[in-house]
C-alpha positions, 0 to 999 in steps of 0.5 A: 474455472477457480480463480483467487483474487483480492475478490476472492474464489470466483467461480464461473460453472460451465457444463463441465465438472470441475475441482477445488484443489486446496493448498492450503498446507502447501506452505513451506518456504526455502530461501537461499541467502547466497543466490538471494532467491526464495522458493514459497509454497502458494498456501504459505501466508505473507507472513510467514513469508516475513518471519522466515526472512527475518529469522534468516536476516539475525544470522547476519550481520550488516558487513556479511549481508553488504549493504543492498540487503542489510535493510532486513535488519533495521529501517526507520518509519514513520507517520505525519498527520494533516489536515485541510486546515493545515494547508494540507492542499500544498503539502499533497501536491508537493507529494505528488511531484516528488514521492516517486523520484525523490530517494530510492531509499524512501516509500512515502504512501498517502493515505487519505480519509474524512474525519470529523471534529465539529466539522469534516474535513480531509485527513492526510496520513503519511506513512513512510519507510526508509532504508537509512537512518533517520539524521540522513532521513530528516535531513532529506526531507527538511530539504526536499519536502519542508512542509511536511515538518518531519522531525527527529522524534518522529522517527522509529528504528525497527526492524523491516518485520517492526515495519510491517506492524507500524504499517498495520498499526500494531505495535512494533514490539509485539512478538514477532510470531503474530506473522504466524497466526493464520487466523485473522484478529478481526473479520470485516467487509471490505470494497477495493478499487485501483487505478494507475496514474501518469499525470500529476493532479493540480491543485483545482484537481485536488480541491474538488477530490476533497469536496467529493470525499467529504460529501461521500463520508465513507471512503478513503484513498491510498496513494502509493507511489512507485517511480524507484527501481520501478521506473527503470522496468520497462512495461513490457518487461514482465507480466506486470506492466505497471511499472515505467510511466506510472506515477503512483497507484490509487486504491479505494477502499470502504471497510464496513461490520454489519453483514447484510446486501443493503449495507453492501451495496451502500458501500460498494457504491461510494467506491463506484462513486469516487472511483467514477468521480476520478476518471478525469485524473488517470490513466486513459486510452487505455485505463489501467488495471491490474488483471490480478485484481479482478474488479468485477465491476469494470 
């Protein structure tokens, strides 16, 4: 048996034969604007899959598409920095309340890593994006989550492609065929792990996650929250039941350059270590996890 997964081609030999089907040319994409549907080949990139979509969203305007789709044409993003010194702890556990209920509209994701400018501390990166503009945005957000001091020239208008780039820390101007590049730019090692969470954490619960991260160094968490359309879903609704009742989702991750199974095993137990570290803030009886994942160490 073959099977594709963030852990990529994993193969279990029996003593039957078996085949590798390569689809990798079976990439074509057909999306039907009328009936808001998409039929993607499975050797098709994500993006691909983007450019299609945005070169069909330039032969619309924003009365043609109606509001619910003209998002294809502009969003607004953004990213705030903070640091523990920065009563970071606060502002965090302010995210967690709000950032899956607050607005439809706006995906605030949290993105969290040890930096080190004399001493270590805690970064906290929010990235967000927003169906609107960005008057309404910060209006909002001055509002419900004044800590975060977002201000107007924080604010970029992109297209949702430009969003993809801001996500990925490119620049949003590049040409919109670097979707179609099916080489990688660059090719590193990468640990991921996941967990769901139901609960919010406390502050106590926070303060001793950076105490571990900081005495990890090399490890960083991503909380993206659902709520949204999301927490209308019940669980049983489709094949992926993450949906109602989940807060957000954590992802570990470790990234590393040098090849070789010591520096392997080094990072891939950091993430064994924080993921453990972290059992007491998640889901339980049962632990969630998503099957597609696939992490071989559960």
């Amino acid at each position: 048996m073959v099977a594709m997964t963030m852990k990529g081609c994993l193969m279990w030999l029996h003593s039957q034969p078996l085949f590798i089907l390569d689809m990798f040319n079976l990439r074509s994409i057909q999306i039907d604007m009328k009936t808001e549907t998409a039929w993607v080949e499975t050797g098709a990139t994500l993006g691909e899959v983007y450019y299609i979509i945005d070169e069909k969203s330039k032969l619309f305007d924003r009365k043609s598409m109606g509001e619910d789709l003209f998002w294809a044409i502009t969003v607004i993003v953004f990213r705030v920095l903070k640091t523990l010194e920065q009563n970071s702890t606060d502002i965090v556990y302010n995210w967690h309340h709000f950032a899956p209920t607050i607005n439809n509209n706006l995906f605030i994701t949290l993105v969290l890593n040890v930096t080190q400018n004399g001493i270590k501390t805690i970064r906290e990166t929010f990235v967000a994006l927003f169906l609107g503009d960005s008057k309404s945005l910060v209006s909002l957000l001055n509002d419900k989550f004044s800590q975060l001091g977002l201000k107007q020239s924080d604010c970029i208008e992109t297209s949702w492609l430009g969003s993809v780039l801001f996500s990925k820390n490119t620049n949003i101007t590049a040409l919109v065929e670097v979707f179609l590049n099916r080489q990688p730019q660059s090719v590193n090692y990468l640990k991921r792990k996941y967990h769901y969470v139901k609960k919010s954490i406390s502050k106590e619960g926070l303060e001793g996650i950076w105490r571990k991260m900081i005495e990890l160094v090399d490890t960083s968490l991503n909380f993206n929250p659902y709520g949204g359309r999301m927490a209308k879903i019940p669980s049983t609704t489709s094949h992926f039941p993450h949906r109602a009742g989940n807060l957000w989702k954590i992802q570990y991750l470790a990234n590393w350059n040098k090849p070789g199974k010591e520096v392997a095993n080094h990072y891939i137990n950091l993430t064994r270590k924080l993921h453990k570290y972290m059992t007491h803030f998640v889901s339980k009886n049962p632990r969630g996890a998503f099957f597609n994942y696939r992490d071989l160490h559960l």
